[in-house]
C-alpha positions as a Markdown table, in Angstrom:
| # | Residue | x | y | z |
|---|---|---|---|---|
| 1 | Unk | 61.2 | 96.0 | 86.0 |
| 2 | Unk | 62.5 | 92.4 | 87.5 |
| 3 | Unk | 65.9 | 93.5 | 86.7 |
| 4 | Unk | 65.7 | 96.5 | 88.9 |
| 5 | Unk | 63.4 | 94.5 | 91.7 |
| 6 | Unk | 66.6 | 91.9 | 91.4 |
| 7 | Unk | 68.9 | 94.2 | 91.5 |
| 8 | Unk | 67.8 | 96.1 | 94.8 |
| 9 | Unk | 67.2 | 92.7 | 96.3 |
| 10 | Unk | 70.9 | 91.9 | 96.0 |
| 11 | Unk | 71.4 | 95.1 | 97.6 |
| 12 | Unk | 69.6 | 94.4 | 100.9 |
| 13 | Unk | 71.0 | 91.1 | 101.4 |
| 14 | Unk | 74.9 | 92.8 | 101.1 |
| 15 | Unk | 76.4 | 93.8 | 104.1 |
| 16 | Unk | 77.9 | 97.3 | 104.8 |
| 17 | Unk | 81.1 | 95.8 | 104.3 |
| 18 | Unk | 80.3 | 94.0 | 100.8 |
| 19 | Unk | 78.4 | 97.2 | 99.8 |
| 20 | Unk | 81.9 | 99.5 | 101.3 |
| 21 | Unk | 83.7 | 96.9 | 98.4 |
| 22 | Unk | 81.2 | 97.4 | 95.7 |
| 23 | Unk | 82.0 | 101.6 | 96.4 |
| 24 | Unk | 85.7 | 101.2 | 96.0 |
| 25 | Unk | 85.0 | 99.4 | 92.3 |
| 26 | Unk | 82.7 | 102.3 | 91.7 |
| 27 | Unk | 85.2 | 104.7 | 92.3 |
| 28 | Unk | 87.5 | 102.7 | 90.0 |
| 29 | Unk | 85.2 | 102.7 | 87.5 |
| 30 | Unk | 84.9 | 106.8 | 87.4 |
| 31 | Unk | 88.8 | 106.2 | 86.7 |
| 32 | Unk | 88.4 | 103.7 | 84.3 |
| 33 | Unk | 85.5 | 105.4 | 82.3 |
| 34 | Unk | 87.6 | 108.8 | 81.3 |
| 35 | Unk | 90.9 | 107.2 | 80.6 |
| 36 | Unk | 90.6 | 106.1 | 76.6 |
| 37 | Unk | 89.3 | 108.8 | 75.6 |
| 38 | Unk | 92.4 | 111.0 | 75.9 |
| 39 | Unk | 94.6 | 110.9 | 73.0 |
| 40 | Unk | 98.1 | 110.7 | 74.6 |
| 41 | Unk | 99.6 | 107.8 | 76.0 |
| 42 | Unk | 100.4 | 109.7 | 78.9 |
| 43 | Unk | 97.3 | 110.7 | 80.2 |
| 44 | Unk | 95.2 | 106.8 | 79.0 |
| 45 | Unk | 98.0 | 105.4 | 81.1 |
| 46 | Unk | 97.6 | 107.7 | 84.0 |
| 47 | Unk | 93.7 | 107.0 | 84.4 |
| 48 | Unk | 94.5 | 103.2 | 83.2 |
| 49 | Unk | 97.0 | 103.5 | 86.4 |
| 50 | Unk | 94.8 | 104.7 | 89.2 |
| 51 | Unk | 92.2 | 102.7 | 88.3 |
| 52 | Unk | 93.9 | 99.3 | 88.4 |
| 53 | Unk | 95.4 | 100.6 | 91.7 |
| 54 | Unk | 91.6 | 101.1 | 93.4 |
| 55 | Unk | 90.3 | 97.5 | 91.8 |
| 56 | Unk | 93.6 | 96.1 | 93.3 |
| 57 | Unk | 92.4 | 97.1 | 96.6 |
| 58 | Unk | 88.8 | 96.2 | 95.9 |
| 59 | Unk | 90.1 | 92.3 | 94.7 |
| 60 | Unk | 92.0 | 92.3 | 98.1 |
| 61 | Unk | 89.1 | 92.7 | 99.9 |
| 62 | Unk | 87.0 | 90.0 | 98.1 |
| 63 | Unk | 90.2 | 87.9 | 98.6 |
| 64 | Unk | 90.4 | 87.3 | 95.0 |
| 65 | Unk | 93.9 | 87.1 | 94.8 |
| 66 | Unk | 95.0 | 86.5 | 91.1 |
| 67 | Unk | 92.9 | 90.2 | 90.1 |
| 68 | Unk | 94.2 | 91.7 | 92.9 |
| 69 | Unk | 97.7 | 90.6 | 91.7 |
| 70 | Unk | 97.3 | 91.2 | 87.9 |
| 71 | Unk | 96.1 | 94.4 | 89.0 |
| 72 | Unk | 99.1 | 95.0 | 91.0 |
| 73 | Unk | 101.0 | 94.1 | 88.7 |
| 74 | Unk | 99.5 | 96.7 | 86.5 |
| 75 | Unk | 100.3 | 99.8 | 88.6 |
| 76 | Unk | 104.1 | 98.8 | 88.2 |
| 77 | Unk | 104.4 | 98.1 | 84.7 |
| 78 | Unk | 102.3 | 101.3 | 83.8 |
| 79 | Unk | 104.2 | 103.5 | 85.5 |
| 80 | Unk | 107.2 | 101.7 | 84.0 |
| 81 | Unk | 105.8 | 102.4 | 80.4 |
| 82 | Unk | 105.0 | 105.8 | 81.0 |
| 83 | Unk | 108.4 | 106.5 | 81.7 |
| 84 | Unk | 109.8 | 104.8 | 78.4 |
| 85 | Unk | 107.2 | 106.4 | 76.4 |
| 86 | Unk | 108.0 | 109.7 | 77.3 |
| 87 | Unk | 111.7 | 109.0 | 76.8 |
| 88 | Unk | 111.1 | 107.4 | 73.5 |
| 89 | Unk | 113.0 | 104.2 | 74.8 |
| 90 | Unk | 112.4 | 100.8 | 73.3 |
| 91 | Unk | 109.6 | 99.0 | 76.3 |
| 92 | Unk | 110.4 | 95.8 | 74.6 |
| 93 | Unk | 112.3 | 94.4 | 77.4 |
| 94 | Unk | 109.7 | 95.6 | 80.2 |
| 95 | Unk | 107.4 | 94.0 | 78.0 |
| 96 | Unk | 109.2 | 90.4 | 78.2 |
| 97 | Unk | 109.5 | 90.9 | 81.8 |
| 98 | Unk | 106.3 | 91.4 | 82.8 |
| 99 | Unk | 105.3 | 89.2 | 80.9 |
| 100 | Unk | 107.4 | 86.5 | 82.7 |
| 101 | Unk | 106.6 | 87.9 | 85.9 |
| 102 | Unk | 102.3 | 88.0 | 84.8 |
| 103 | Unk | 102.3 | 84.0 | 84.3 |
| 104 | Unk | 104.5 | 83.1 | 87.5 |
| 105 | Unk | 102.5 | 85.5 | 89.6 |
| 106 | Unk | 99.7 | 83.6 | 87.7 |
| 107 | Unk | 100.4 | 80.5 | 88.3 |
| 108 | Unk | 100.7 | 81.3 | 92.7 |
| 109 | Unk | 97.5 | 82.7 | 92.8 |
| 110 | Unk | 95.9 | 80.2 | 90.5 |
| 111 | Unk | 92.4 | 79.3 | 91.8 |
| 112 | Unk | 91.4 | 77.2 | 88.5 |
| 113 | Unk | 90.2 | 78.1 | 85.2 |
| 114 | Unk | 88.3 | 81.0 | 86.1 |
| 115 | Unk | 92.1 | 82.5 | 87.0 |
| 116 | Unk | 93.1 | 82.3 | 83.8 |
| 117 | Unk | 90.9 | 85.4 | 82.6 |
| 118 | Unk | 92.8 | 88.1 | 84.2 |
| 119 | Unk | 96.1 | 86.4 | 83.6 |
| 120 | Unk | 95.3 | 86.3 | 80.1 |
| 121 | Unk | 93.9 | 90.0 | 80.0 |
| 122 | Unk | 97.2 | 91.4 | 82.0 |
| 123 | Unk | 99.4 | 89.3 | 79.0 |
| 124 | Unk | 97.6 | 91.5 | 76.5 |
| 125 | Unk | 97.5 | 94.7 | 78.5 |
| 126 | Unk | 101.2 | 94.4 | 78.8 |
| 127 | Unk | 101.6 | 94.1 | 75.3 |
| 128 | Unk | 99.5 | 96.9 | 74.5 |
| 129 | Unk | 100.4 | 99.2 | 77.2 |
| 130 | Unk | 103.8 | 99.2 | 76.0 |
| 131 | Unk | 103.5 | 100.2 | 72.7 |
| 132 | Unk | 103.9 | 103.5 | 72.0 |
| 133 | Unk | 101.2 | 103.7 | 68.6 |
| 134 | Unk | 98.0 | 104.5 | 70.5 |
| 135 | Unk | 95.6 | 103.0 | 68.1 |
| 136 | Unk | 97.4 | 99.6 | 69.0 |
| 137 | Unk | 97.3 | 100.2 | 72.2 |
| 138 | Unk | 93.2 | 100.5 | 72.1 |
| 139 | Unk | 93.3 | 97.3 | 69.6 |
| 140 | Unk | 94.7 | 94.9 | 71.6 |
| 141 | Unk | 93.2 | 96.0 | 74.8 |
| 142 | Unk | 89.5 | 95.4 | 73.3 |
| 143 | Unk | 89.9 | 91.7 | 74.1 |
| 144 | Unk | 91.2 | 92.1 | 77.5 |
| 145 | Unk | 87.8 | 93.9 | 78.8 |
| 146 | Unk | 86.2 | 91.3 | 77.6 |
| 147 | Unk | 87.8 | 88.9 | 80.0 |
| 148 | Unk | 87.6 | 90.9 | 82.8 |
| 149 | Unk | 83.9 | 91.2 | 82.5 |
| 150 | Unk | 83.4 | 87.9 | 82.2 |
| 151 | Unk | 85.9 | 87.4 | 85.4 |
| 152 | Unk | 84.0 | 89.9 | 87.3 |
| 153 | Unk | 80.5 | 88.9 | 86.8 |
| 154 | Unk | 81.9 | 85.2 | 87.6 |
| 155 | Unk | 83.6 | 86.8 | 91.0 |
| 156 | Unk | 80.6 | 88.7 | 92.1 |
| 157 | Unk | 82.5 | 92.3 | 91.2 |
| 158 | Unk | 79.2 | 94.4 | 89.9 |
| 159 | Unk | 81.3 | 97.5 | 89.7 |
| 160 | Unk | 84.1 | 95.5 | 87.9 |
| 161 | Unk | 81.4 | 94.4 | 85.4 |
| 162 | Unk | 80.0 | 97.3 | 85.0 |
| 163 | Unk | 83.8 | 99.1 | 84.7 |
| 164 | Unk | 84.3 | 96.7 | 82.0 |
| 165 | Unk | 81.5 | 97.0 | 80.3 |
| 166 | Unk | 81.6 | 100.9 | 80.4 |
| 167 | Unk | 85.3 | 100.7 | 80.0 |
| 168 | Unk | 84.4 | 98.8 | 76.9 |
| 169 | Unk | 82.0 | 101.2 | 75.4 |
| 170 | Unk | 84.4 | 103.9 | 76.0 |
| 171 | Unk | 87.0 | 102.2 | 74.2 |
| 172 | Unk | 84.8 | 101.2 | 71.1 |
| 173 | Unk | 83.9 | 105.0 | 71.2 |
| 174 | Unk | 87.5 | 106.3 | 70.7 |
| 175 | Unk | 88.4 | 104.1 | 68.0 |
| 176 | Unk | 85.9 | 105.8 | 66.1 |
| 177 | Unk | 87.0 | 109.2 | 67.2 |
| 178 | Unk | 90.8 | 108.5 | 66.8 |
| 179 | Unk | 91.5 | 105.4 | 64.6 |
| 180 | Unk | 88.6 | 104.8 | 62.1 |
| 181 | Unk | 86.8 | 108.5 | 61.3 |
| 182 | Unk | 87.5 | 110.2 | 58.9 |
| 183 | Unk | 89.3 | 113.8 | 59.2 |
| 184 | Unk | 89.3 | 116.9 | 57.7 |
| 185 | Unk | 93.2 | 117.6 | 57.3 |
């Protein structure tokens, strides 16, 4: 019950505009929530997409530039992968760049250690995004949500949190259902 009194106390004090920002992360989280638990690369990187596009914009207008960049970054090097995927082309070399291009964008919008979350989380999402095995991709993206919770809660992003969080469950939940239960075959 003093959660929920705290809670709704933050949410007088926000302004329409903060409370406008906190929308836009809500609407990324409906993204976010659906996209793992499709089962082709496709359609995870579609939602995965879309969603990093609207937290983009919401990062912009918190002025928190290094997740609004790494997200940024993201709609690029999705789309990218996508396209590789579905051609069945190596994404080994899109993988080194962005990588390269992750730390230098890193390192301009580097606001101290706190940065280092989402740069760190867009070096393993760019690893895993790009590979074309789907139960790696949901592997090595467990850690990244991690960060960005952590990163969000830190930058006062209660949707991103909560994204994260969700975005975590979901995750966890399609392991089970596509990499660790067993199947009648």
């Amino acid at each position: 019950m003093e959660f929920i009194r705290s809670v709704l106390g933050q949410l007088s004090a926000m302004s329409a505009w903060d409370i406008a920002i906190q929308a836009i992360g809500f609407l990324a989280l409906a993204v976010s929530l659906i996209s793992f638990q499709f089962k082709k690369h496709g359609q995870i990187m579609l939602c995965r997409t879309t969603s990093e596009l609207i937290f983009a914009l919401q990062y912009i207008l918190m002025g928190e530039w290094s997740g609004a960049a790494m997200d940024g970054i993201s709609v690029i090097r999705n789309t990218l992968y996508t396209r590789f995927v579905k051609k069945n082309r190596s994404t080994t070399p899109v993988i080194i760049g962005f990588c390269i291009f992750v730390v230098i964008i890193g390192i301009v919008t580097f606001k101290g250690v706190i940065s280092l979350l989402p740069i760190i989380s867009k070096l393993l999402t760019t690893i895993s995004y790009g590979m074309k095995k789907e139960r790696l991709l949901r592997l090595i993206t467990l850690p990244s949500c991690i960060f960005w919770i952590i990163y969000n809660v830190y930058v006062g992003s209660a949707a991103g949190a909560l994204a994260d969080i969700l975005t975590l469950i979901s995750l966890l939940i399609a392991m089970y259902k596509f990499d660790f239960r067993k199947t009648d075959a």
